[in-house]
N, C-alpha and C positions, 0 to 999 in steps of 0.2 A: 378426448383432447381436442379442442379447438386447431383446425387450420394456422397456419403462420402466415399472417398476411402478409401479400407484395406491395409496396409502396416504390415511387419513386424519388430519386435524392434532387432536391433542385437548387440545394445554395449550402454554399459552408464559410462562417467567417471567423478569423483568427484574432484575438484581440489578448493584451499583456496588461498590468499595472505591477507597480516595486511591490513589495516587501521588507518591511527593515524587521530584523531582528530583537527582541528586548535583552538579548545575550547571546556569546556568541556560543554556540553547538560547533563540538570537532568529530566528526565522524573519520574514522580513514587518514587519509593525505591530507584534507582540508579543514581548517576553520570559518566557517558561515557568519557572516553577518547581515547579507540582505542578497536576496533571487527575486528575480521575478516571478509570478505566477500567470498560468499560461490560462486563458477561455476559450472555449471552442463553441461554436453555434451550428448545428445543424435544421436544416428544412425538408422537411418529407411532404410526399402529396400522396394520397390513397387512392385508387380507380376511381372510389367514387366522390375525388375529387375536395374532399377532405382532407386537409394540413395542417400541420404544426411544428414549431421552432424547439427543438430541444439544447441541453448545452451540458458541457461538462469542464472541469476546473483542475489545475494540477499545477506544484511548484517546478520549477526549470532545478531539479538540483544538479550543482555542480558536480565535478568528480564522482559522480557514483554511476553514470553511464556510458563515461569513460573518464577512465582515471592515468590516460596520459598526462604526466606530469608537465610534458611540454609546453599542454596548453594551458589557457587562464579560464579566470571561470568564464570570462565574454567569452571567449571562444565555443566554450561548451554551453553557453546561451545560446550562441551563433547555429550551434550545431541542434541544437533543440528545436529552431526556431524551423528552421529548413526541414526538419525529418517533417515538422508539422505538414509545411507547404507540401512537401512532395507527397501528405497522405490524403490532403485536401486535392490535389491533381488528381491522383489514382482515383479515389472516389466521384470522382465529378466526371472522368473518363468515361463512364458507358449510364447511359439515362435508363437502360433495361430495367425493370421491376426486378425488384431480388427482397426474397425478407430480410432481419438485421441482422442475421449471421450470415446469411448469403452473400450479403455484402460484404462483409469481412472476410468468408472465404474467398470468394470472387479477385478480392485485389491483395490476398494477402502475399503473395507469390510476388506479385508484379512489382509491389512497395517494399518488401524487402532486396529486392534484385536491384531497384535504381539507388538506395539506400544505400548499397552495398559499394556501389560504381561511384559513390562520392566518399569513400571510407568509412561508412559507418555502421560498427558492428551490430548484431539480430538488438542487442540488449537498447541500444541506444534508437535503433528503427523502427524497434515495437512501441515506440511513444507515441508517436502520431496517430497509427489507426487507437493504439488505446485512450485515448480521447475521444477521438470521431465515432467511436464504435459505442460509446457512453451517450454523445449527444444523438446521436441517430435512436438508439431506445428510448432518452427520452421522450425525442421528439414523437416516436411509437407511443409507446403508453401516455401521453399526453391527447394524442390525438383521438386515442382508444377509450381514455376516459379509465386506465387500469393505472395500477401500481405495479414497482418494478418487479415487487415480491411473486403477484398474481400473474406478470406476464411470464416470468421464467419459472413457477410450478407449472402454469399450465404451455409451456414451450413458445410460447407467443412470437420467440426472436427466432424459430425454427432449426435450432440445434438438432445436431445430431453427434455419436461419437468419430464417426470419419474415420477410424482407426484401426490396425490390427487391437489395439488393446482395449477395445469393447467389444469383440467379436462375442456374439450370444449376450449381450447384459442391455440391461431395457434402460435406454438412456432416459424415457419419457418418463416408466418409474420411476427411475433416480430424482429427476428435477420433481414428480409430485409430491414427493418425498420429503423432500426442504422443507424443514419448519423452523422460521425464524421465531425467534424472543422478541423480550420488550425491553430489555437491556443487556449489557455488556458488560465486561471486565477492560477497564482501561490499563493496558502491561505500563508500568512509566521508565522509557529510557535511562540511562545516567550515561552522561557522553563521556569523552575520557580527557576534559579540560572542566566537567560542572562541580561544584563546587559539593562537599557534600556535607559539613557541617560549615555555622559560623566561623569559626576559626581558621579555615581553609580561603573566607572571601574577607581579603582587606579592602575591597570596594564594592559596595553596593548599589545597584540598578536603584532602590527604594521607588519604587513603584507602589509601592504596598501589595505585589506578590509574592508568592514565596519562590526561591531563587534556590536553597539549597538541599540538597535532597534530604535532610532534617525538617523540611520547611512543608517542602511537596507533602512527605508523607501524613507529616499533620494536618494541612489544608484539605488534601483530598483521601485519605487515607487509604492507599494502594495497597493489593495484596498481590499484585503482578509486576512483577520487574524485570528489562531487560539490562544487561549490565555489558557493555565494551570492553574489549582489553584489546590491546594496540600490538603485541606479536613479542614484547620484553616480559619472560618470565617474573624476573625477579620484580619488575615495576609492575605488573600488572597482581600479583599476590599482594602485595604492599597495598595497591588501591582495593582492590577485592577486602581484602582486611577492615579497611574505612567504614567500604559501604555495609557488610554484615555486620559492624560495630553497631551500625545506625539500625538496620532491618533484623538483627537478634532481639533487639527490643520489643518487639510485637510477642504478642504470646496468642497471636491465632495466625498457622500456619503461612505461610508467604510460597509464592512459587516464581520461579526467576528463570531467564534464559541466559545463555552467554552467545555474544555476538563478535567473532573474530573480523568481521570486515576486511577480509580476504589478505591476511596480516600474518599467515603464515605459507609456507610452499612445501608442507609436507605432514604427512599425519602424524608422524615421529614426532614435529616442533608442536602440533597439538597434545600429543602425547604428554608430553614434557608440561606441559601447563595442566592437563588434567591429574597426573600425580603430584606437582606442587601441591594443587590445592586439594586433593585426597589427604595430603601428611602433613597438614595443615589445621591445628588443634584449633587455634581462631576461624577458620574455614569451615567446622565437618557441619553446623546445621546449612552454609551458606548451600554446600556441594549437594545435601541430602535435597535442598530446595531445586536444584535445577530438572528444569524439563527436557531442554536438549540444547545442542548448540549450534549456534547458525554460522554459515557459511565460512569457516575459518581459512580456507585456503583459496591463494588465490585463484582467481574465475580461467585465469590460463592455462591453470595446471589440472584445479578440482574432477574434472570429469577424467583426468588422464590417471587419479589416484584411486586404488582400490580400498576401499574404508571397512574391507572385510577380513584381512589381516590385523587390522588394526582394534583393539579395544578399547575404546573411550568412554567407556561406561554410562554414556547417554546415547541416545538416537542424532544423526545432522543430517542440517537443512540444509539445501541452495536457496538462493538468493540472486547475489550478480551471475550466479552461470546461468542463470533459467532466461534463456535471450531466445532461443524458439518453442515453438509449441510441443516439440519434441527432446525438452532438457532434460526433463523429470523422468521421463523414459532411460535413458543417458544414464543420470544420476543414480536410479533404483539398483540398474546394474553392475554400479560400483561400491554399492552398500549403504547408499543417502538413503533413509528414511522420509522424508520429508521434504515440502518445498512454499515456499514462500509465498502470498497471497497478497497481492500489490495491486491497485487499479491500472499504477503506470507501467505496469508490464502487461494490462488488457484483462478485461474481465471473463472474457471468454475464454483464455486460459485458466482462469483460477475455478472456474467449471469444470472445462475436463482433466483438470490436474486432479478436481475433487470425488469425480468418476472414477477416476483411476484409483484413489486411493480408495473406493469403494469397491471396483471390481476387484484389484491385487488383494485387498484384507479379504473378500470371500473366496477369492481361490485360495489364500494359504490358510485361513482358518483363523484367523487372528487380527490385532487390530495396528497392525506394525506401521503402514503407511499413513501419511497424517499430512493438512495442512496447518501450516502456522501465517498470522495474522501480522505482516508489516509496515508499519509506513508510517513515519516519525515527520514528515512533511505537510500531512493533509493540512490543508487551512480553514476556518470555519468557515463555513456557504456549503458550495457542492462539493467541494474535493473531500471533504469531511464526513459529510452524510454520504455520496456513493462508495465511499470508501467503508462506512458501517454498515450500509447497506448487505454489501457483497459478502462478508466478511461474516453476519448475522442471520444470511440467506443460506451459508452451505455450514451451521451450527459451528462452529467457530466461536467459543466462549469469554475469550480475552483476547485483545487487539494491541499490539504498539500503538501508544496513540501519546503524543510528543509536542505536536505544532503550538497546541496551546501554551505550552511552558516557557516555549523561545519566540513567540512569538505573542503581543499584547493585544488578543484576539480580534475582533472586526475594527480596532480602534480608527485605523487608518481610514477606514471605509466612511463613505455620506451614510449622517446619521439616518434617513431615510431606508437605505439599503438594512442595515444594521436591524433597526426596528420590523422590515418587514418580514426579515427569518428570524426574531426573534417572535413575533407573532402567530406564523407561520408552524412552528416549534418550542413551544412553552416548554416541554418536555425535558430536551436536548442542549437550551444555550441557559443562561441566564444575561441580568443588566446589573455590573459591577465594576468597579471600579475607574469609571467613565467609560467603559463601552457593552457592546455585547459579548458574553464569549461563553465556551463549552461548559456544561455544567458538569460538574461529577462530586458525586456524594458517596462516601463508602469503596471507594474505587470504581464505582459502576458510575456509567452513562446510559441513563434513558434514551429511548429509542422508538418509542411507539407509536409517534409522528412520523417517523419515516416510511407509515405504509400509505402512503398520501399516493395521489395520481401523480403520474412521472415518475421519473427515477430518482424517487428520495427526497425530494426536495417540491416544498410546495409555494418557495418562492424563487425567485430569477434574479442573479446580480442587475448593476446599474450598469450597461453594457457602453452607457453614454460617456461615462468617465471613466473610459478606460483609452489605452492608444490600439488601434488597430494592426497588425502584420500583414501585411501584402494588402493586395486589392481585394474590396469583397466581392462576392461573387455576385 
């Protein structure tokens, strides 16, 4: 195994552009119709005096890293905006050589501790270094002349497990171990406001894409689905019903998850939803379809509930509770099987969460712990490709992948920009509908441009038309 080189950090800059929506998405508490999306730049210099700009990309979502009601969503833009600056400060704080996880461990202490001292909780604080911690590899593997895949089999960002829960397990194995595909399973959302046949939408976007989840499944033909339910038995059996109306149709097997978005505050009220749709004669292929369920209770209570009295007859994930590096630890020991793989909860967590479920399944003997693939936000450029990246590096075989649907792919973007990740990635986008956007055939998305130099991406937004946050460095 190759050394982890030391590099030093010498500029970080913070730059935003909108977002509008092609419809709105309701996750939770909120209905979405336009965020910002957040770019980050990093600059590294290497002893021997060699440098390069790395960057990484991520929408500001509202209400999902914190879902005080109080605030608006500026507010929690406000609040996004800041955790950035403050991880741009930590990181620019000491000019010491450190490799790229050193740096991240080095200030990851210090950025959650001032984070903390402005109110903002792990989940919301872990945004910032998980940006900068993206653009600083790439700026690595750029400069190295490697790909993301080749620097993290062969340890390049200088991991290690840091952990009682690697004690004796070859972390270096593990990562040579990763063996990414050349495509994916795209999971496709259904929110709990989208529309799912004709008849459900009396107004139409007419864009000439498909809008309702009748439409999706023809256009791209998914066999992965994640399905929302909002915490109302009775109304969520009811819509549950809709959408297996629609996906009973297929006659080659479907596999689906259910995502409570933290919508109940007990495992008894999940209970109660999973025997609904058990005694549920329209439901029993939809239930046989499910793989597990994600994060149903709220993120206040979840780690306080034990899931081992309880029988829910699938495996659950966290999600909004995984706010430090040590959630999924937490969770395991309350009965969670699983935990969520997010860029914007840090890549380097969704490593050793991926450790973990390596070492835990060979001590018990089985394959019980597991990551699952989320993030219904990525936008196409880099939020999208590091996001398939990571997610196709630790074998992870379908992803949440959503942005495309609510959002009319690089439309907004100069046509310039558009063209040159679509050139970039013949593979991964196509040009329809007047712009560039995700391609998916079969429910899969190609992938095999993404083993290009850098992390994932072998082209760079237009950083010119975008607006700037704070000073650059």
């Amino acid at each position: 195994m190759a050394d982890a080189p030391l590099f030093s950090l010498r500029a970080i800059e913070l730059y935003e552009r909108p977002v509008k929506l092609r419809m709105p998405f309701r996750f939770g508490v909120v209905t979405l119709t336009e965020a910002p999306q957040t770019f980050v730049r990093a600059r590294i210099e290497l002893p021997d005096g060699r440098g390069a700009w790395g960057a990484a990309a991520e929408l500001m979502a509202p209400k999902w890293f914190d879902k005080n009601l109080a605030l608006s969503n500026e507010d929690n833009f406000a609040q996004l905006r800041r955790v950035l600056e403050l991880a741009r400060s930590a990181y620019l704080s000491d000019a010491a050589p450190a490799s790229a996880f050193g740096a991240f461990a080095r200030h990851h202490e210090a950025h959650a501790r001032a984070a903390a001292g402005e109110g903002f909780n792990p989940l919301l604080a872990s945004y910032g270094p998980a940006l900068v911690d993206r653009a600083v590899l790439d700026a690595l593997c750029r400069a190295l002349g490697v790909s993301f895949y080749e620097a993290m089999r062969n340890n390049l960002a200088g991991m290690d497990g840091g952990h009682p829960s690697f004690a004796g397990f070859d972390f270096g194995g593990f990562l040579r171990g990763l063996l990414p595909a050349r495509s994916i399973h795209a999971r496709h959302t259904v929110g709990l406001v989208d529309a799912i046949t004709r008849a459900d939408q009396p107004e139409r976007v007419g864009d000439g894409l498909p809008e309702t989840l009748e439409e999706v499944q023809r256009a791209y033909g998914h066999r992965y689905f994640k399905l929302k339910v909002g915490g109302n038995v009775r109304a969520d059996v009811e819509r549950l019903q809709a959408i297996a109306a629609v996906l009973d149709r297929a006659t080659e097997p479907y596999q689906a998850s259910l995502d409570g978005n933290e919508q109940y505050e007990s495992a008894e009220g999940v209970l109660e939803l999973v025997r609904a749709v058990q005694a549920d004669a329209k439901l029993q292929r939809l239930w046989q379809s499910i793989a597990f369920i994600e994060q149903p209770i709220a993120r206040k209570l979840a780690l306080q509930v034990d899931l081992r009295a309880t029988d829910l007859g699938r495996p659950v994930v966290i999600d909004e509770s995984d706010g430090e590096i040590d959630s999924f630890v937490q969770a395991r020991a309350h009965g969670y099987a699983g935990v969520s793989s997010k860029t914007c909860k840090g890549f380097y967590k969704s490593i050793l969460n991926a450790a973990r479920c390596a070492a835990w399944n060979r001590e018990e003997g089985s394959a019980r712990y597991f990551l699952s693939a989320e993030d219904l936000t990525t936008q196409a450029g880099l939020a999208v490709q590091q996001d398939l990246a990571l997610v196709n590096l630790l074998g992870i075989r379908h992803v949440e992948r959503n942005g495309h649907h609510y959002v009319d792919g690089m439309k907004a973007l100069p046509r310039a920009e558009q063209q040159a990740f679509l050139h970039a990635h013949p593979d991964l986008y196509e040009d329809s509908h007047g712009a560039v956007r995700l391609r998916i055939r079969g429910g899969e998305i190609a992938i095999g441009s993404l083993a290009c130099q850098g992390f994932a991406s072998g082209a760079l937004p237009d950083f010119s038309a975008m607006r700037a946050i704070g000073p650059r460095s």
